[in-house]
Structure formats: C-alpha cells, structure tokens
Backbone as JSON Lines, residues from 0, in Angstrom:
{"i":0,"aa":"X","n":[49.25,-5.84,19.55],"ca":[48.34,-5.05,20.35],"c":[47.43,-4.26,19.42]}
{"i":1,"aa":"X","n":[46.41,-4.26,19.52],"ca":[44.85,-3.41,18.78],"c":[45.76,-2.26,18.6]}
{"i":2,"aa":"X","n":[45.2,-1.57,17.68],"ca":[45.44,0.1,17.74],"c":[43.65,0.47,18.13]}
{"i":3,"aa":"X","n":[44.15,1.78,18.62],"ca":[42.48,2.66,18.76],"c":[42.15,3.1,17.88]}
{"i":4,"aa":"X","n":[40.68,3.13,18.09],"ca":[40.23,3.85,16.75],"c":[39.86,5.2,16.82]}
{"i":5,"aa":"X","n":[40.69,5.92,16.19],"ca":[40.3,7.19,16.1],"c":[39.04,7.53,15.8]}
{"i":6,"aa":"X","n":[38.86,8.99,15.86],"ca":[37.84,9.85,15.62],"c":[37.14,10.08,14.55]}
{"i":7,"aa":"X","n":[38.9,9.52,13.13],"ca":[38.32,9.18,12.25],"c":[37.68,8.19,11.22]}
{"i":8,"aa":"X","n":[37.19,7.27,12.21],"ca":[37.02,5.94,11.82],"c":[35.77,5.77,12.36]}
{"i":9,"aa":"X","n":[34.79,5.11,11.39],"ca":[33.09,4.7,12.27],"c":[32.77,3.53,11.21]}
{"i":10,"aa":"X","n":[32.17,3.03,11.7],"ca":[31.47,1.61,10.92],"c":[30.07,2.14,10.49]}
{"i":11,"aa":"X","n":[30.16,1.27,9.27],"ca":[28.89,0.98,8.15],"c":[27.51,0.28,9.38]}
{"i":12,"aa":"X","n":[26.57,1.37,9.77],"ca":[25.82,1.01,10.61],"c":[24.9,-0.42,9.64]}
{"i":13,"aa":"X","n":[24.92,-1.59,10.26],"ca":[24.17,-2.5,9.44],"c":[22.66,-3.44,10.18]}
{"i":14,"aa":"X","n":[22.26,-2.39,11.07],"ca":[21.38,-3.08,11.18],"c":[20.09,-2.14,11.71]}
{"i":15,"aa":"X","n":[18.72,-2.26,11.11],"ca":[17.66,-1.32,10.83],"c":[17.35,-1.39,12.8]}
{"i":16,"aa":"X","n":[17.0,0.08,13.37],"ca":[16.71,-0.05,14.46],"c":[14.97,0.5,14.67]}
{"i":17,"aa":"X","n":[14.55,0.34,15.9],"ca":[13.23,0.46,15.16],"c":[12.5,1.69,14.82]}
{"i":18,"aa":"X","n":[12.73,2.8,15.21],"ca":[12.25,3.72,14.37],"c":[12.71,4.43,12.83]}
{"i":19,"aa":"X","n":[13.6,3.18,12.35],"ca":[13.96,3.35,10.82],"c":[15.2,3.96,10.29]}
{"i":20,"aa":"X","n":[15.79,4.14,11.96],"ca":[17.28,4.67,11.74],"c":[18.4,3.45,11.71]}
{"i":21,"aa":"X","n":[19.51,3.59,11.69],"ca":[20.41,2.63,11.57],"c":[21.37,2.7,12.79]}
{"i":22,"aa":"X","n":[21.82,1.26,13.75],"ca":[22.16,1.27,14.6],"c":[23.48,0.64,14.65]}
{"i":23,"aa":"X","n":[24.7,1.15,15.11],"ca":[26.04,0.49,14.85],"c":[25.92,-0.63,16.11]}
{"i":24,"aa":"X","n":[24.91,-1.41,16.55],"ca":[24.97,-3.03,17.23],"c":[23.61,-3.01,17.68]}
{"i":25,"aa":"X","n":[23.7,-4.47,17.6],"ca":[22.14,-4.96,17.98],"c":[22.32,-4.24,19.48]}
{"i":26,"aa":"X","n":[20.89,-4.28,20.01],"ca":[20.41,-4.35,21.56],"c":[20.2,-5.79,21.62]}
{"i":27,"aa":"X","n":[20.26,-6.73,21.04],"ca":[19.94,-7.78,21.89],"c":[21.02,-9.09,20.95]}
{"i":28,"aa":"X","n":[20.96,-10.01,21.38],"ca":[22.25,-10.95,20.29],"c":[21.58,-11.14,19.17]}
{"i":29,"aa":"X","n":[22.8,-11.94,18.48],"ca":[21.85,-12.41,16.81],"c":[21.44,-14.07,17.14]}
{"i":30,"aa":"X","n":[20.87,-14.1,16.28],"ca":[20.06,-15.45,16.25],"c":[20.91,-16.63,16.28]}
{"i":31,"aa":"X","n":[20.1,-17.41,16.04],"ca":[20.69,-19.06,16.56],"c":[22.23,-18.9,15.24]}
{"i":32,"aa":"X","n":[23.23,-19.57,15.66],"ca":[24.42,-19.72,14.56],"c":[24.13,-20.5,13.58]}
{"i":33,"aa":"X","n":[24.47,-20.41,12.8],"ca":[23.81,-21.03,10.99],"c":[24.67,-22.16,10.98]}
{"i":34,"aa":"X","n":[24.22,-22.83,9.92],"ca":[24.85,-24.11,9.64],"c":[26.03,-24.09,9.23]}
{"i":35,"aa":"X","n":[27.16,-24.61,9.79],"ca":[28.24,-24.91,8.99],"c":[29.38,-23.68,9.58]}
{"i":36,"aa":"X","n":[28.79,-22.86,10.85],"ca":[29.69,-21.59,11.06],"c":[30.31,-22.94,12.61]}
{"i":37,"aa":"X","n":[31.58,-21.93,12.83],"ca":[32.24,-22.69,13.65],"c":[32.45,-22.38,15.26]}
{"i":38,"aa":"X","n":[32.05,-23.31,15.89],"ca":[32.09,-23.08,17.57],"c":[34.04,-23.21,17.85]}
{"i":39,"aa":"X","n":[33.57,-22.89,18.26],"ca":[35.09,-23.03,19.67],"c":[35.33,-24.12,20.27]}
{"i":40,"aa":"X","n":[36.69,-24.92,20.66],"ca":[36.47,-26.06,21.34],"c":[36.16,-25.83,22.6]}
{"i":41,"aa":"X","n":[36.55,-26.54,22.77],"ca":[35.58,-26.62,24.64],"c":[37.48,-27.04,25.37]}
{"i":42,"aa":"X","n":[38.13,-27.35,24.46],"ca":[39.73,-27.66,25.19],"c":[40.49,-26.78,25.18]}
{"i":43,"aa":"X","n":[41.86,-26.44,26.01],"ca":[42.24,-25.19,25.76],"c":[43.62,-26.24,26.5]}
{"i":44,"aa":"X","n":[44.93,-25.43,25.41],"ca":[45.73,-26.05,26.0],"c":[46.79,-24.54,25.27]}
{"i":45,"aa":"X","n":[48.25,-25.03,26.19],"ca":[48.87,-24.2,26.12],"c":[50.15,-24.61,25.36]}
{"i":46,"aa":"X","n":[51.21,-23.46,25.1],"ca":[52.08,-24.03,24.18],"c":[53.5,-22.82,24.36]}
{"i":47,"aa":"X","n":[54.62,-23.49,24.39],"ca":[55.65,-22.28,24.17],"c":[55.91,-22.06,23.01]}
{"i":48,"aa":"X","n":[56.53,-20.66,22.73],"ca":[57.07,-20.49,21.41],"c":[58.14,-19.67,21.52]}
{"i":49,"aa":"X","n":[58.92,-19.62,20.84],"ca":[60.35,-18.42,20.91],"c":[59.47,-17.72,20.16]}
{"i":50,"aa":"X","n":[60.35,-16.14,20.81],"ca":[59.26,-15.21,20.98],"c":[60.39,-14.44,19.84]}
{"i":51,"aa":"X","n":[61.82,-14.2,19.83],"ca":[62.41,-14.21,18.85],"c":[63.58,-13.32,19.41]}
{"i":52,"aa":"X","n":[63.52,-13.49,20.63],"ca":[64.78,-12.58,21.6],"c":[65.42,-13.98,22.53]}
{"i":53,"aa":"X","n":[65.12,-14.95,21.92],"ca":[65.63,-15.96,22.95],"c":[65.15,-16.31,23.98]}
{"i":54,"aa":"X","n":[63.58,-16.1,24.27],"ca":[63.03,-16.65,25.61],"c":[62.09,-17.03,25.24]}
{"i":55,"aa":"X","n":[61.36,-17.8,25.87],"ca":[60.04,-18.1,25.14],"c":[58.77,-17.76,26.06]}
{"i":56,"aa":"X","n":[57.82,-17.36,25.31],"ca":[56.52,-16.79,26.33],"c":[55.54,-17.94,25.81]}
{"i":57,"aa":"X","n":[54.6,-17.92,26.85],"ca":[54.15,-18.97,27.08],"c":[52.3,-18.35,26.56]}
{"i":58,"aa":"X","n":[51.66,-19.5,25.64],"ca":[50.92,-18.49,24.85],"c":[48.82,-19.48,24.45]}
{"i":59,"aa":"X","n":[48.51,-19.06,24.77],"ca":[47.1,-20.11,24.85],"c":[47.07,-20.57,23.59]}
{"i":60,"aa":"X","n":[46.29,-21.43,23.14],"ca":[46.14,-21.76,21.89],"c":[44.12,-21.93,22.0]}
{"i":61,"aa":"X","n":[43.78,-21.75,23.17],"ca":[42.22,-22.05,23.17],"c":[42.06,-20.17,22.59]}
{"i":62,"aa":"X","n":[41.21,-20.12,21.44],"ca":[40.5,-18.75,20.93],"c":[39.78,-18.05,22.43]}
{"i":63,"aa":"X","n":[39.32,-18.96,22.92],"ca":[38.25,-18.38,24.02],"c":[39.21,-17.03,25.04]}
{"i":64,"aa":"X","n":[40.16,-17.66,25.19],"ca":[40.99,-16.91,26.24],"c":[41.98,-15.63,25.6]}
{"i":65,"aa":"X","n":[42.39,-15.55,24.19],"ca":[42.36,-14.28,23.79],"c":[41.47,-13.59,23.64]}
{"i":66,"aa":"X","n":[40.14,-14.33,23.6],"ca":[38.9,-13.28,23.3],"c":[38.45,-12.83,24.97]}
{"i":67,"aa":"X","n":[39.21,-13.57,25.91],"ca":[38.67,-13.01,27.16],"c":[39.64,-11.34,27.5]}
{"i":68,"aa":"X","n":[40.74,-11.87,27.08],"ca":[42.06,-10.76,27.02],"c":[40.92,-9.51,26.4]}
{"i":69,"aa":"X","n":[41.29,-9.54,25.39],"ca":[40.84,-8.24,24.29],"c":[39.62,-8.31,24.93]}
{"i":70,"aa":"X","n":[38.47,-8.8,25.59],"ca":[37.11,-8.27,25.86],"c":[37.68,-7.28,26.92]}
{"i":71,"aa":"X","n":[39.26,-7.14,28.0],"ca":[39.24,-6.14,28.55],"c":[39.92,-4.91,28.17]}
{"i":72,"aa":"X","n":[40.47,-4.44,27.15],"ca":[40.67,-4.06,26.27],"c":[39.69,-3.24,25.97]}
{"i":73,"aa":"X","n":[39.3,-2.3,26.17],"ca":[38.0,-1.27,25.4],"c":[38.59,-0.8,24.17]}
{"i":74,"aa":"X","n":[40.0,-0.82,23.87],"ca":[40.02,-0.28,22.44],"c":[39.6,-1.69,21.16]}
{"i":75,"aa":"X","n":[39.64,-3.04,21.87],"ca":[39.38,-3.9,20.68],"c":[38.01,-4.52,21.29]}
{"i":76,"aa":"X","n":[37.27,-3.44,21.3],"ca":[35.7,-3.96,21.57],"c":[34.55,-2.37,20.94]}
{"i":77,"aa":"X","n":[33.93,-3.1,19.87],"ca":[32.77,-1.93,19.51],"c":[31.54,-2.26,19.54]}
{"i":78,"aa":"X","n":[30.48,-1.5,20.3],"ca":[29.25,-2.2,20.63],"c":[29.47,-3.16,21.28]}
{"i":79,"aa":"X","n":[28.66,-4.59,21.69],"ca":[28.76,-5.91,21.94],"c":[29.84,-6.64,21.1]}
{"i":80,"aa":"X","n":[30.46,-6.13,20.18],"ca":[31.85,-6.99,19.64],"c":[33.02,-6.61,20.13]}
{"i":81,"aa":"X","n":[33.59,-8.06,20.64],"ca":[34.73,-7.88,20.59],"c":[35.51,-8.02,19.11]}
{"i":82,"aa":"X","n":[36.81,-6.97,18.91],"ca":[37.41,-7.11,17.98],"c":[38.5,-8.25,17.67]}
{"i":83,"aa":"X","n":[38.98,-8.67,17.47],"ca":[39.69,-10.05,17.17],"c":[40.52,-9.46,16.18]}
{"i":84,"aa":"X","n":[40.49,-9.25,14.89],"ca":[41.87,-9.29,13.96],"c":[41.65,-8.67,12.6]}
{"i":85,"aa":"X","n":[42.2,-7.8,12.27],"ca":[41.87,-7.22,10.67],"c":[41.87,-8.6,9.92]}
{"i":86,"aa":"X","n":[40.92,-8.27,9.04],"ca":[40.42,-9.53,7.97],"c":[41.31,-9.22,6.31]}
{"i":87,"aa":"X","n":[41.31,-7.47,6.57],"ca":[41.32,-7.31,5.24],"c":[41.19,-5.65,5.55]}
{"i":88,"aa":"X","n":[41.5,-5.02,3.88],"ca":[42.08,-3.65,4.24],"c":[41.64,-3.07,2.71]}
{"i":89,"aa":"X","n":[40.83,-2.27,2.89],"ca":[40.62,-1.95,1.22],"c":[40.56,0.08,1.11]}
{"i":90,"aa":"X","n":[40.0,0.84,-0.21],"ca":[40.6,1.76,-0.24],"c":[40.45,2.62,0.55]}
{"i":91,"aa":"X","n":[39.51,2.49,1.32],"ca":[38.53,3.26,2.54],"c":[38.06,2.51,3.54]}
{"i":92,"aa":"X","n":[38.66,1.51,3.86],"ca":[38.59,0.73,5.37],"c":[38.99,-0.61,5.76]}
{"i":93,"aa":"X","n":[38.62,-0.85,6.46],"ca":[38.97,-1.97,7.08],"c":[37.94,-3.48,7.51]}
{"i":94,"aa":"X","n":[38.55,-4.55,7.14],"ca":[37.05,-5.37,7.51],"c":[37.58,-6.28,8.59]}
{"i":95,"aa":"X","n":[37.1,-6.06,10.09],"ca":[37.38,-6.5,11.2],"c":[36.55,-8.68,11.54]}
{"i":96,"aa":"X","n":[37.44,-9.63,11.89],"ca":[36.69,-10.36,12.24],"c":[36.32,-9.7,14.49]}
{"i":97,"aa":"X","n":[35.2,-9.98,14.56],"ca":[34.72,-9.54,15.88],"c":[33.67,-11.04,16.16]}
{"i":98,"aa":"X","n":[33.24,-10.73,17.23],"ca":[32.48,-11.99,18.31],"c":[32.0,-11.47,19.31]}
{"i":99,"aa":"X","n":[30.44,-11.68,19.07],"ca":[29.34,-11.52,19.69],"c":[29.52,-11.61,21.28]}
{"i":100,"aa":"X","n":[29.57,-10.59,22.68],"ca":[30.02,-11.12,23.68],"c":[28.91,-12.19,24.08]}
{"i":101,"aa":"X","n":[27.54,-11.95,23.8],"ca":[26.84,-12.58,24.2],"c":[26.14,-14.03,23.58]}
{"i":102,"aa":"X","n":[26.36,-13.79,22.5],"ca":[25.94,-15.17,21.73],"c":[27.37,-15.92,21.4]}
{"i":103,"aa":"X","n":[28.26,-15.13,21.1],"ca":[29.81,-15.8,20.71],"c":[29.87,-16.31,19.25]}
{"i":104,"aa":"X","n":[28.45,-15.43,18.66],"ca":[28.54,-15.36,16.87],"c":[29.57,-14.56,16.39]}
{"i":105,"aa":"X","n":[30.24,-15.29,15.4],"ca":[31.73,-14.31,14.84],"c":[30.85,-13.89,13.79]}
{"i":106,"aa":"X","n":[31.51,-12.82,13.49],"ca":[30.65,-11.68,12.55],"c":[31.96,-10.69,11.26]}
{"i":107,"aa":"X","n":[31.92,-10.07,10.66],"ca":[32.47,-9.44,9.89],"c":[32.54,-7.7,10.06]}
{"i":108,"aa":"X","n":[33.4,-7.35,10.76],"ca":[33.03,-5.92,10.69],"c":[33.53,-4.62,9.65]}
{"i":109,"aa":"X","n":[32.84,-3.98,9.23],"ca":[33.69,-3.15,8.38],"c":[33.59,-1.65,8.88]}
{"i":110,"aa":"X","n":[35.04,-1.2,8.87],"ca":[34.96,-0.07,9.57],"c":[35.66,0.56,8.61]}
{"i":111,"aa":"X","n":[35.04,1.79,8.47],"ca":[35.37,3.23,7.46],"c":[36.35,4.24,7.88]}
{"i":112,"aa":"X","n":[37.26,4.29,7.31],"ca":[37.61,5.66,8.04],"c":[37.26,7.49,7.21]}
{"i":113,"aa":"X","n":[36.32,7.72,8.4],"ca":[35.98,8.9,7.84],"c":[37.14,10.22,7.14]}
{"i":114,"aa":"X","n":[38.5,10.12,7.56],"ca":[39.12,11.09,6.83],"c":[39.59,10.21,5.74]}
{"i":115,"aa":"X","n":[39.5,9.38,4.86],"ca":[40.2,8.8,3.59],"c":[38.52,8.8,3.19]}
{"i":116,"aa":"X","n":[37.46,8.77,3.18],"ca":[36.19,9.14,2.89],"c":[35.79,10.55,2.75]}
{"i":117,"aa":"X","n":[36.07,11.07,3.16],"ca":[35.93,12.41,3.02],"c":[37.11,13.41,2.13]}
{"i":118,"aa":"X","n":[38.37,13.07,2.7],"ca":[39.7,13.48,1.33],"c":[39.33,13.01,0.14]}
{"i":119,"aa":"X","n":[38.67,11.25,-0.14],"ca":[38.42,11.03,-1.62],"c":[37.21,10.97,-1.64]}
{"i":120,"aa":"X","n":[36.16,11.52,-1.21],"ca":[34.64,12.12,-2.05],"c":[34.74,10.71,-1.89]}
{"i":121,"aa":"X","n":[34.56,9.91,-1.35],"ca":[33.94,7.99,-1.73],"c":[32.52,7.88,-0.78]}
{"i":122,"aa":"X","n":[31.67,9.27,-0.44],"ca":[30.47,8.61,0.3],"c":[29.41,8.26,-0.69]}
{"i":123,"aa":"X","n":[29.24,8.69,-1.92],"ca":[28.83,7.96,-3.28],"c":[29.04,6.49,-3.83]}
{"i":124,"aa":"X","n":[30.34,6.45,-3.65],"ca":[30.75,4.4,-3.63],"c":[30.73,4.02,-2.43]}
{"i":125,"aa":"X","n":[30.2,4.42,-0.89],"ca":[29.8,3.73,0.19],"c":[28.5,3.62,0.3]}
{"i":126,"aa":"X","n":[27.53,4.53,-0.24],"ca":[26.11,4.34,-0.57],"c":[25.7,3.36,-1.81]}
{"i":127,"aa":"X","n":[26.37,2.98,-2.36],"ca":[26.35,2.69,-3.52],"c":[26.62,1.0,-2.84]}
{"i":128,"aa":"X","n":[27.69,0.74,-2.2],"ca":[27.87,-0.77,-1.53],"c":[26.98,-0.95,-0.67]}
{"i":129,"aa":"X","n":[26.12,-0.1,0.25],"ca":[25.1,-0.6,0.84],"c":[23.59,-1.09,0.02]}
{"i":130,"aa":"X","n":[23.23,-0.23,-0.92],"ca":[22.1,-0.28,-1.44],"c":[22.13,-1.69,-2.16]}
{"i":131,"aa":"X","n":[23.93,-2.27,-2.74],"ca":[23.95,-3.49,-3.41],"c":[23.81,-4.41,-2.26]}
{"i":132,"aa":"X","n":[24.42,-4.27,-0.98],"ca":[24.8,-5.37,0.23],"c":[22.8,-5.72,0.73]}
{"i":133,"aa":"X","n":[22.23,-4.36,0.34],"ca":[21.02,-4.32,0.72],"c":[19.62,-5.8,0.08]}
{"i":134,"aa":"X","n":[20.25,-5.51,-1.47],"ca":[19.64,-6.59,-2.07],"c":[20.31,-8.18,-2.23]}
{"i":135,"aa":"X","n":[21.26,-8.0,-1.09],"ca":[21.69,-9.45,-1.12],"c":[20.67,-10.39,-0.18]}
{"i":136,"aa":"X","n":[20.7,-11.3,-0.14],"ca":[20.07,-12.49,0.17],"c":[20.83,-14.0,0.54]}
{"i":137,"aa":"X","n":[21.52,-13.98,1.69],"ca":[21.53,-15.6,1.61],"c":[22.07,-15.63,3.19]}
{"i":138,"aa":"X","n":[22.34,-17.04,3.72],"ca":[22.15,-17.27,5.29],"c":[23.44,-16.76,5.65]}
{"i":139,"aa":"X","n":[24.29,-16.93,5.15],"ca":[25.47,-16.3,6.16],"c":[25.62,-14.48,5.77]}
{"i":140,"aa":"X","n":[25.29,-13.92,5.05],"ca":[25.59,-12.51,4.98],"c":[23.8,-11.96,5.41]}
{"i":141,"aa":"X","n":[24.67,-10.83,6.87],"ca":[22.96,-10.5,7.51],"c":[22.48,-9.43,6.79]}
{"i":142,"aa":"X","n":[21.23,-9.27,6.67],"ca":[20.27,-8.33,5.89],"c":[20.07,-6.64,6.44]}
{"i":143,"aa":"X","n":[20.56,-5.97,6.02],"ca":[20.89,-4.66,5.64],"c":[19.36,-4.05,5.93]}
C-alpha cells in the first residue's frame, strides 16, 4: 500500500509554466511517446499466488488495472500522475515511476523531502542538479 506524502515532501517542479515560473504538472499531456518507450498490452489475464498465510489471492497481471486501483487512491496520485512504485531512494529523496492519466506516458518522478533538505543544508546540491539536468539534451529525459 502507497504511503502519503507528507508535508514534508514536494517534487523538483520540472516543467517551465508560462509566465516563467515552475509548475509541479503539465496542464495539458506530454507529447506523442518516443521511440522505443513501452505501451501496455492490450491482454490482461489473471493469476493466483500464495499470498504466504496459506490462501491464495487472486491478483491481475495486466499493469492497466493496478494503475486503475491506485488512480483511486489520492495518496498515489500527484498532479495528473498516477504513482506506481519507488524507482529508487537517494540522500534527499525519492525517484517515483508515475503514468500520465491522460496520455498513459510513464515518466520519472523525483520527490524531495523537504525536512532531510532542510536538516542537511542540501538546497545548494538541489540547485546545483537542476541547472546540470537543465543543460541536458536528449529524447527520453524532458527539458527543464
């Protein structure tokens, strides 16, 4: 089950809104899906598993239908993403995989937590990863 995100936790706003401020989600979806990123099947089948108490629960294996679960879920949904699954965990946050409700582009989220940012003085090495993420360039990582 998701945990919530506290009060002290906010994401690396990554995308320019138009009067030059920074907005934690598009207003509208992202663009066409890039080459080589991966759709969803279109089949959905189901499967038992021992659950590890001796019964077995009965469990989807189509992605689409956990992502329908967690879309009702308001704690594993930020902006237009739904949240899906920690990716990864580093000294000051977290990098979430999430999915576009409306386009169904999987995306990378990274979320900060403001009290381990603020106890270790790290808003100097979080400015410091944007201004580099800023001059990156290539089709699968979006432009800052």
């Amino acid at each position: 089950m998701p945990q919530p995100y506290t009060e002290g936790e906010l994401s690396i706003p990554a995308f320019r809104g138009q009067q030059g401020s920074y907005n934690s989600h598009r207003t509208s979806p992202p663009g066409p899906q890039q080459p080589g990123q991966q759709q969803y099947s279109q089949s959905s089948t189901q499967s038992n598993r021992p659950h590890g108490h001796g019964h077995h629960h009965r469990q989807s294996m189509d992605p689409r239908a956990d992502l329908r679960l967690k879309a009702r879920d308001p704690e594993a949904r930020l902006g237009q993403y739904n949240i899906i699954k920690t990716l990864g965990e580093g000294s000051f946050g977290k990098v979430k995989l999430a999915v576009h409700q409306v386009s169904g582009q999987k995306v990378a989220l990274k979320i900060i937590s403001r009290k381990k940012l603020i106890n270790r003085d790290m808003a100097g090495r979080v400015e410091r990863e944007i201004a580099y993420l800023q001059l990156l360039r290539h089709p699968h990582i979006i432009k800052l």
